[in-house]
C-alpha positions as CSV (number, residue, x, y, z in Angstrom):
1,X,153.6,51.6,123.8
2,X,154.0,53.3,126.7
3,X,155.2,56.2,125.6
4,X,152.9,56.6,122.8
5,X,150.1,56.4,125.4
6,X,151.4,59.0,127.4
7,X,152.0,61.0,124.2
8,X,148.2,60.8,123.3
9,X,147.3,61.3,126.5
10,X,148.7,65.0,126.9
11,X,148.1,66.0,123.1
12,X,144.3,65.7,124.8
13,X,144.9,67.3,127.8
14,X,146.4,70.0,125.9
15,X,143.7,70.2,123.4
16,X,141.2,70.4,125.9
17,X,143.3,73.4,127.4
18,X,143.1,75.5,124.0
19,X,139.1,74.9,124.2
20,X,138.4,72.4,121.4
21,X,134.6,71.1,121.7
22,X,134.0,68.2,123.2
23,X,132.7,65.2,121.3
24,X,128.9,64.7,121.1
25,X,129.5,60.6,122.2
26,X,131.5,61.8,125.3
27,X,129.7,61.7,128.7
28,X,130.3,65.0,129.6
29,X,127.9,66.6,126.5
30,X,125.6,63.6,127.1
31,X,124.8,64.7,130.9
32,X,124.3,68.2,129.8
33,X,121.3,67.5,128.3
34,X,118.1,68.3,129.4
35,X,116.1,65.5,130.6
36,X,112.9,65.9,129.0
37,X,110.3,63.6,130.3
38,X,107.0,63.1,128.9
39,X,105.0,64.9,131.4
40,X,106.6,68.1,130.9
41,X,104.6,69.7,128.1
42,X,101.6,69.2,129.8
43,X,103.3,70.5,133.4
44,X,103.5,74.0,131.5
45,X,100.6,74.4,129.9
46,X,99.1,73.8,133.4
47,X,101.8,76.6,134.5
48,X,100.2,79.0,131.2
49,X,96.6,78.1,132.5
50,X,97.3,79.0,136.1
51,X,99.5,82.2,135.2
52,X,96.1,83.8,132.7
53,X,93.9,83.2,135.9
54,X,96.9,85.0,138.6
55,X,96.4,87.9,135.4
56,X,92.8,88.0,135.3
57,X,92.3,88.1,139.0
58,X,94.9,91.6,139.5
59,X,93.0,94.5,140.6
60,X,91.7,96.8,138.1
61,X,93.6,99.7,137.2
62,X,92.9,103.3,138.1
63,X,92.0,104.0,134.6
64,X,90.0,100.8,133.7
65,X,87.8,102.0,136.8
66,X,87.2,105.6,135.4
67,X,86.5,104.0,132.1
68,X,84.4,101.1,133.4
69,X,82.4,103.7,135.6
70,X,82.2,106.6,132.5
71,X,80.6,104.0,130.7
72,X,78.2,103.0,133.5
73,X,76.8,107.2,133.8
74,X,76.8,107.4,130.2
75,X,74.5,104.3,129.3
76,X,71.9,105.5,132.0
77,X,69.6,107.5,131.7
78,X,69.5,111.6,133.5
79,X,67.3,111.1,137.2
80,X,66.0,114.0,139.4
81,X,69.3,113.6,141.7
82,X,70.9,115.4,138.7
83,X,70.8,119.3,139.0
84,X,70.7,120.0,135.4
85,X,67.7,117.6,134.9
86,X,66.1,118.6,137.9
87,X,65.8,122.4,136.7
88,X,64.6,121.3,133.4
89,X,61.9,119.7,135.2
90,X,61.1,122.9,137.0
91,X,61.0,124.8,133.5
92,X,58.3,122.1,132.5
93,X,60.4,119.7,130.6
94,X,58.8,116.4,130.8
95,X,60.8,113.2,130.2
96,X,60.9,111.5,126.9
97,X,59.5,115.1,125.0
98,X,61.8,116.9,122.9
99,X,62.9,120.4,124.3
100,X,61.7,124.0,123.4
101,X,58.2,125.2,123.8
102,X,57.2,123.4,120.3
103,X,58.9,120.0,121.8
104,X,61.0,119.7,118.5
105,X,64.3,119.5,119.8
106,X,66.4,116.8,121.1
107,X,65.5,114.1,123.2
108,X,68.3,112.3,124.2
109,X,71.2,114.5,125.6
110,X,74.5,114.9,123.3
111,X,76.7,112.0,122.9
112,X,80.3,112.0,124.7
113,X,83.3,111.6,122.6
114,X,86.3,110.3,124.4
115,X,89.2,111.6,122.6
116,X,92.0,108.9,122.6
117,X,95.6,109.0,121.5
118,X,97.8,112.1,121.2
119,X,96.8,113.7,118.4
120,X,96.1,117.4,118.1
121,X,92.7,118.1,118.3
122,X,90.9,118.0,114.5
123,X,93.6,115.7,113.7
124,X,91.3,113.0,113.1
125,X,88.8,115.2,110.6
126,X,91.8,116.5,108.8
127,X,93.0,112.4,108.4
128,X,89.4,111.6,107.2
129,X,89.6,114.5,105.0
130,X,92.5,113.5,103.5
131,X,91.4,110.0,102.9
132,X,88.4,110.8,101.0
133,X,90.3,113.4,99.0
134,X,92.7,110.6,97.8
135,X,89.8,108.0,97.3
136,X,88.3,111.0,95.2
137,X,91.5,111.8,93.2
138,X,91.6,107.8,92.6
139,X,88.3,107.6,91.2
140,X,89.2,110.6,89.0
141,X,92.2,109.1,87.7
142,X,90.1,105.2,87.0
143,X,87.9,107.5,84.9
144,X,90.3,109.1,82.9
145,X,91.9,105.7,82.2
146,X,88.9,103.8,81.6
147,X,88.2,107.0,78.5
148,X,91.8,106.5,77.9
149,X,91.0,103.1,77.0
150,X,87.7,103.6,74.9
151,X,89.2,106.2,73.0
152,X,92.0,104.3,72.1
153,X,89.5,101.3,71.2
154,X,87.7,103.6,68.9
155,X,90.6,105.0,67.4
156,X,91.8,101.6,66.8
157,X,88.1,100.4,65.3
158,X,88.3,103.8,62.8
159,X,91.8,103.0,61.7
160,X,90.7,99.1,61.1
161,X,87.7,99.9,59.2
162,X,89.7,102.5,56.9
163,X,92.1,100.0,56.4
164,X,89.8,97.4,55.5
165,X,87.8,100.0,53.2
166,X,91.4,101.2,51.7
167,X,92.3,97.2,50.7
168,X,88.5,96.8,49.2
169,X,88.8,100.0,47.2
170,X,92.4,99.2,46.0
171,X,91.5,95.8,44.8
172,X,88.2,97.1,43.0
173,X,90.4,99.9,41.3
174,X,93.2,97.0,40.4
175,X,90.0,95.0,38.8
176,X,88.6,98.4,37.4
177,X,92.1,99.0,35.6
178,X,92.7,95.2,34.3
179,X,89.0,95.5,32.7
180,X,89.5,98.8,31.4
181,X,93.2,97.7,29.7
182,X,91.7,94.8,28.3
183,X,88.9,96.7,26.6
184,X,90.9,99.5,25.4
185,X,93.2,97.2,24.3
186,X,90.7,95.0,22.2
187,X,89.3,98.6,21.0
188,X,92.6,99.4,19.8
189,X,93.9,101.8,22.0
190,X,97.2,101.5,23.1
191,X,97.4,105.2,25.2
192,X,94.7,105.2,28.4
193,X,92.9,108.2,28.3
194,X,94.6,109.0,31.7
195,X,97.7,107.0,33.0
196,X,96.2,105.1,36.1
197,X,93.0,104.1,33.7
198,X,95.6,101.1,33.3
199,X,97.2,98.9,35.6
200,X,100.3,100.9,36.5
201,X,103.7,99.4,35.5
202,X,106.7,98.6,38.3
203,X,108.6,101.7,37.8
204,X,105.0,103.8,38.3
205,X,104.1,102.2,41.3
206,X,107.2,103.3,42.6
207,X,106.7,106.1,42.2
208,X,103.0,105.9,43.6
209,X,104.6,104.4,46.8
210,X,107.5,107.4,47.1
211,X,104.6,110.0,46.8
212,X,102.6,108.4,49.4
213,X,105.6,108.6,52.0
214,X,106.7,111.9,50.9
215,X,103.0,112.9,51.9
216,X,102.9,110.9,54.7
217,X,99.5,109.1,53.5
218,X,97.2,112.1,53.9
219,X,94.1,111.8,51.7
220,X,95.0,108.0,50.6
221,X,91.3,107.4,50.7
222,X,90.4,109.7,49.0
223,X,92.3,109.6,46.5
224,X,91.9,106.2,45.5
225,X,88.3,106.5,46.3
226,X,88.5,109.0,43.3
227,X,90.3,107.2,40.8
228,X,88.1,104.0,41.6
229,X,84.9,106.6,40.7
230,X,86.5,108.2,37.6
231,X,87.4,104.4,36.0
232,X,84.0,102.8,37.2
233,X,82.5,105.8,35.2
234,X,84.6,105.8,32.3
235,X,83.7,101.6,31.8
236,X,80.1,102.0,32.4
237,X,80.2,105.0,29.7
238,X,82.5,103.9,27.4
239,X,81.5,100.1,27.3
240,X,78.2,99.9,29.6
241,X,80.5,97.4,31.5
242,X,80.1,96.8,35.3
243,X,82.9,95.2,37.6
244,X,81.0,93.9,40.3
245,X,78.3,92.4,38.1
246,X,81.4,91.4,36.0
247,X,79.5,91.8,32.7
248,X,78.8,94.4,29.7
249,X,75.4,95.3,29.1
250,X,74.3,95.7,25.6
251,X,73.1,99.6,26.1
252,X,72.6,102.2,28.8
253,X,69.3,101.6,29.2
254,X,70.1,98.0,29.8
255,X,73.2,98.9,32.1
256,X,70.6,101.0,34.3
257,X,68.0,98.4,34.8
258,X,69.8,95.9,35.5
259,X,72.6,96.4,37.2
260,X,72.1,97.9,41.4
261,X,74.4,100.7,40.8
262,X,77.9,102.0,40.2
263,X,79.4,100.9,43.6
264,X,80.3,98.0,45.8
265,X,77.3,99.0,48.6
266,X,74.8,98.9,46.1
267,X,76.0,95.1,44.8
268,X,76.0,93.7,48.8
């Protein structure tokens, strides 16, 4: 036992040598603490208050005093102990009238600028200068975006209403072309008088839809626009018949008074 405590013994001794930490429960890291008692915080604000008031009481500097006198001359006004004012006076200037012979110029003398900082002199204007020319080049560039936006909302507002126009006047020349198959048919036709009088087969309309991308949809409009013109006249012709009134009238004269007109505006 004894041995084993004199073993343990100089394993510490030795660790202690290389530096190891002590243990936070030892006495030695419990002493070095700081006693903090309760009384303390309030010790150094006391310290804080007293060390403001030491500041506040130092001696102005050299340049306070220049400034705090500068300011003193400038906010009073020009006496008779001043030799520029007194020889105004001589010349008949009278205080609180403007200057000149008329009495239209100034009345109170030019305003003193203290220049402060190191900048060059005009650096200042050129700074403004440049701020307003970038608030300016702002402002430009909100109003080009905000046009930027309302043309594209107007563009997109065209392109919706042609598209909604395109689907109406598709399916009224889809209705145009069922009615006018079925009454050529009941006539006993079997060849249109022009191949999209009918409603076009699969293979045609594939051959409609390869046309329009070849062409890239340029005059789509107008072109069913057109066709939906040329079949409304041909069934109100031909058969005094009407697709929006969905009817056939039993003559022309009875197809004019009766029915608003030959297109989809005149039936709203």
């Amino acid at each position: 036992r004894v041995r084993r405590r004199s073993a343990s013994r100089i394993g510490r001794r030795k660790m202690a040598a290389e530096g190891e930490e002590e243990d936070y429960m030892s006495d030695a890291f419990i002493n070095f603490q700081k006693d903090v008692k309760p009384g303390l915080v309030k010790v150094e604000k006391s310290e804080r208050h007293h060390e403001k008031k030491v500041e506040q009481k130092k001696p102005p500097t050299r340049v306070n005093r220049e400034e705090e006198r500068r300011d003193s001359m400038l906010h009073c006004s020009l006496g008779s102990e001043n030799k520029g004012f007194a020889l105004l006076q001589k010349m008949g200037y009278k205080e609180g009238r403007g200057l000149g012979r008329n009495e239209t110029g100034i009345v109170e003398p030019i305003l003193l600028e203290i220049k402060k900082g190191r900048g060059g002199i005009g650096h200042e204007r050129a700074k403004k200068r440049k701020a307003e020319e970038r608030m300016e080049h702002r402002k430009q560039m909100l109003q080009v975006k905000r046009q930027a936006e309302k043309f594209a909302y107007n563009d997109y507002r065209v392109r919706f209403r042609c598209k909604k126009e395109q689907i109406q006047m598709e399916g009224d020349l889809r209705k145009s072309q069922f009615a006018c198959q079925q009454l050529d048919e009941k006539k006993g036709i079997d060849i249109p008088e022009q191949t999209w009088y009918w409603v076009p087969t699969d293979q045609e309309e594939e051959d409609d839809q390869d046309t329009c991308q070849d062409d890239q949809d340029i005059g789509k409009i107008e072109a069913t626009e057109e066709k939906l013109q040329a079949v409304t006249d041909y069934l109100r012709k031909t058969y005094f018949y009407c697709i929006w009134c969905a009817i056939s009238y039993e003559d022309k004269e009875d197809l004019s008074s009766n029915c608003p007109g030959n297109s989809s505006a005149d039936h709203c």
